[in-house]
C-alpha positions in Angstrom: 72.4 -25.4 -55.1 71.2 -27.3 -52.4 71.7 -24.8 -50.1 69.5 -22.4 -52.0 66.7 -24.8 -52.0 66.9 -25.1 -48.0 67.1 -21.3 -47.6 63.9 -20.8 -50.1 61.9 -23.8 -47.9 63.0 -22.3 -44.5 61.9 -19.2 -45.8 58.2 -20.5 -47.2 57.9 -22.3 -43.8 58.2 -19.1 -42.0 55.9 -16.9 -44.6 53.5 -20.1 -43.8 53.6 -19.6 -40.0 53.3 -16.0 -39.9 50.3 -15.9 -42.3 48.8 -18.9 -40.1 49.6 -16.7 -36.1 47.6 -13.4 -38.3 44.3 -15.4 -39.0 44.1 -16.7 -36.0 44.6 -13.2 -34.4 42.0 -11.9 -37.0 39.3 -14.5 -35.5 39.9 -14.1 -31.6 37.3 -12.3 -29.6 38.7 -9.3 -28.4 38.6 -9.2 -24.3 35.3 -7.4 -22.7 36.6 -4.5 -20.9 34.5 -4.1 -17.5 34.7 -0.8 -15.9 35.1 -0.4 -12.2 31.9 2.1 -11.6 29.1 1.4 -14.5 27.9 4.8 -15.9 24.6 5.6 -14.2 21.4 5.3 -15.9 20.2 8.0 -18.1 17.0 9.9 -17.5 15.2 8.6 -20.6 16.3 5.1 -19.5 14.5 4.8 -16.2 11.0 6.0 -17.8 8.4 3.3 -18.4 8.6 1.5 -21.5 5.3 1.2 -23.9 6.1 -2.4 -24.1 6.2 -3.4 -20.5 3.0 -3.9 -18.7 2.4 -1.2 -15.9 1.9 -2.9 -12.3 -2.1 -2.9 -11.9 -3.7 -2.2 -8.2 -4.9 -5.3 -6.1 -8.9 -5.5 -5.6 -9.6 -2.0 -4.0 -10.3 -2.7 -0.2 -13.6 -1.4 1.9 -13.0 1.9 2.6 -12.1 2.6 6.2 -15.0 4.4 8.8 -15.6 7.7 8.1 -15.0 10.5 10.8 -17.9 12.3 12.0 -18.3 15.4 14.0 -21.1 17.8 15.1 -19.4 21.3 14.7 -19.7 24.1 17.5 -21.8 26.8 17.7 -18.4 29.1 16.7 -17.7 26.8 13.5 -21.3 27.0 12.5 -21.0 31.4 12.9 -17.4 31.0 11.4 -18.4 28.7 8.4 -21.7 31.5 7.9 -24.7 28.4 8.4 -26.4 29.7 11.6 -28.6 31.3 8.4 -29.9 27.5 7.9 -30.3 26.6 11.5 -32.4 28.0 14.8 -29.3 29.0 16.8 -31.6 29.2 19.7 -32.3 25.0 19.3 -28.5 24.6 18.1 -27.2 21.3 20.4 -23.8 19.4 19.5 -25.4 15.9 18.7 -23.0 13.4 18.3 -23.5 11.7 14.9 -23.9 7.8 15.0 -22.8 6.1 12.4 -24.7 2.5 10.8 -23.4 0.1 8.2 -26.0 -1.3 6.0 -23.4 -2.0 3.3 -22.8 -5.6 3.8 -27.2 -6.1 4.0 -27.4 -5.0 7.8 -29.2 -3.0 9.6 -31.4 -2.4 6.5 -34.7 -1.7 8.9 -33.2 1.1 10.8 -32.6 2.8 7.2 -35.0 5.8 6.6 -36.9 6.4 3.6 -36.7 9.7 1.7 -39.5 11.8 2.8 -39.8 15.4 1.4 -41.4 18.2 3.0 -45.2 19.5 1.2 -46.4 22.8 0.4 -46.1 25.1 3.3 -46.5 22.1 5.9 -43.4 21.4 7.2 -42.5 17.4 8.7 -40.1 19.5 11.3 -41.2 19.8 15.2 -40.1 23.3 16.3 -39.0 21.5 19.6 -36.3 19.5 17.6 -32.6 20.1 18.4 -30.8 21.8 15.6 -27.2 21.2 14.2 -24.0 21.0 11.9 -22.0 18.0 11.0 -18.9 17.2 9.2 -17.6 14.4 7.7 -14.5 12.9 6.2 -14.1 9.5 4.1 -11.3 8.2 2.3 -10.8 4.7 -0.2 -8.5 3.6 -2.3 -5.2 1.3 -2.0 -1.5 2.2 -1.1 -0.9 3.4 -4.4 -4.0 5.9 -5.0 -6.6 7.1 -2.6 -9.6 9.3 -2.9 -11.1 11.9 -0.3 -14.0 13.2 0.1 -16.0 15.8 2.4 -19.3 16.5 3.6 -21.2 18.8 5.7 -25.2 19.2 6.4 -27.3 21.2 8.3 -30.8 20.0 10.0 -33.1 20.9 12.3 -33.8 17.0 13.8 -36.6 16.7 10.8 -35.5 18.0 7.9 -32.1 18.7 6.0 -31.7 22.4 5.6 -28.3 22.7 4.3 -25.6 20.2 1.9 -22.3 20.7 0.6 -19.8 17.9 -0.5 -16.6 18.0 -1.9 -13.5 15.4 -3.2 -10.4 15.4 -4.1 -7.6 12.0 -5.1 -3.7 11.3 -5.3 -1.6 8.4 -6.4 2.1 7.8 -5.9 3.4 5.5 -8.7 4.1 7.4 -12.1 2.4 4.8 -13.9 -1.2 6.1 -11.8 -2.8 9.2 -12.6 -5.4 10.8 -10.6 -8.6 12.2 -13.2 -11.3 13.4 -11.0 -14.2 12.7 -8.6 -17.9 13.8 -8.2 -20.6 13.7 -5.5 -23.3 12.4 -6.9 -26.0 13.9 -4.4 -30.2 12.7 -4.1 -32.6 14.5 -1.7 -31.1 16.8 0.5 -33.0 20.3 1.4 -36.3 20.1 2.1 -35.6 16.1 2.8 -35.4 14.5 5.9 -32.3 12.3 4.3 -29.5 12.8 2.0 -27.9 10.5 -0.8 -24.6 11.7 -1.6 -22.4 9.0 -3.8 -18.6 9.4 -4.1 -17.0 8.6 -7.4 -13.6 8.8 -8.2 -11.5 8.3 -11.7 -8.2 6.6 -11.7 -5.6 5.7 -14.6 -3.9 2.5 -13.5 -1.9 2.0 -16.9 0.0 5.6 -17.6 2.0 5.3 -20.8 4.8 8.4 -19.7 6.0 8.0 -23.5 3.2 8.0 -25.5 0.8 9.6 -23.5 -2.0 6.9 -23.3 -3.9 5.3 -20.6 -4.7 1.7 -21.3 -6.6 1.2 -18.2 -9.2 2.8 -15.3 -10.4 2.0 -12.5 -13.7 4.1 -10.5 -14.0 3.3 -7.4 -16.9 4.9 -5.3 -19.0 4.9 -2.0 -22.6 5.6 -1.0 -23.8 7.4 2.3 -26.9 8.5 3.4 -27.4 11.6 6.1 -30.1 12.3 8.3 -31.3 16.0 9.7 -30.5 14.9 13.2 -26.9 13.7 12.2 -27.1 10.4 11.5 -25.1 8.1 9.3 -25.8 5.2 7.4 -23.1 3.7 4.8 -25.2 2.2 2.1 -22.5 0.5 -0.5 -19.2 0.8 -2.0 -17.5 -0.4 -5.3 -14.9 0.1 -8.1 
């Protein structure tokens, strides 16, 4: 009998243990398995997030000189504007270029003055001419261009024509669109021609939104004997 009673304690003891080593198994973390080379990232994971804040451009510098040209007698045939010009007066007058957009120089800027009736302001012994020019502003991340081209014949503008483009190289920046907005021109002895481009700063790939802009722009004014005055700039 006694025996018995040892054998049925030895054998709760044991039943006890057992049960005791299972829970405690059943309750241990399991080990975090690590792999040598971590899957690469899927497509969908690298896109912008709506909830993270897209990186915003710095304050938009002054944009850099423009370059300025007087085109050749061949561009002027080639580009068809010897119809706007005296070809016989025709010279290659190298544009100068004046910066009135910081307040200077204000009293060398011309005001507009338009030609009346049949009297013209022009002196048939002024040189005639073509001129191109090319301006750019922006930041690292988006930049605008534009381009402009005039006729005069040392008196009066006689021919205009401007154009712009933009880019951007972050996902999160979209390019929207520019205008020239032009004043005066033919028949003037100046012309106003303001550059204004539209950015997205904020590009929500996911969803589709913008959540913010930004328009910067720039203000030149053109004389008939190919002069240049820069009159402001903003965004």
């Amino acid at each position: 009998m006694p025996l018995k009673r040892r054998f049925a304690r030895v054998t709760v003891s044991c039943a006890f243990a057992v049960a005791a080593v299972l829970s405690l198994g059943a309750f241990s973390p399991a080990p975090t398995s690590v792999p040598d080379n971590p899957p690469a990232p899927q497509p969908w994971e690298s896109a912008p997030r709506s909830w993270e804040p897209a990186p915003q451009p710095g304050e938009v510098a002054p944009p850099p000189k423009p370059t300025v040209r007087a085109l050749t007698a061949t561009e002027i045939r080639e580009k068809k504007l010897d119809q706007y010009i005296d070809m016989s007066l025709q010279k290659e007058t190298p544009p100068g270029i004046v910066d009135t957009s910081q307040g200077k120089f204000t009293s060398d800027l011309p005001s507009p003055a338009k030609q009346t009736g049949n009297v013209s302001l022009a002196d048939s012994a002024s040189a005639t001419g073509c001129w191109s020019l090319t301006t750019t502003y922006g930041s690292p991340a988006l930049q605008g261009s534009a381009y402009h081209t005039w006729c005069g014949d040392g008196v009066l503008v006689t021919y205009t024509s401007a154009g712009c483009t933009g880019s951007t190289s972050l996902s999160t920046y979209i390019y929207e669109g520019c205008q020239n907005i032009q004043a005066y021109g033919i028949g003037w002895n100046v012309w106003d021609v303001t550059d204004r481009w539209r950015f997205c700063t904020a590009y929500d790939r996911l969803t589709g939104v913008c959540s913010a802009r930004i328009y910067p722009w720039q203000k030149n004014r053109y004389g008939a004997a190919g002069q240049v005055w820069l009159l402001g700039w903003g965004n």
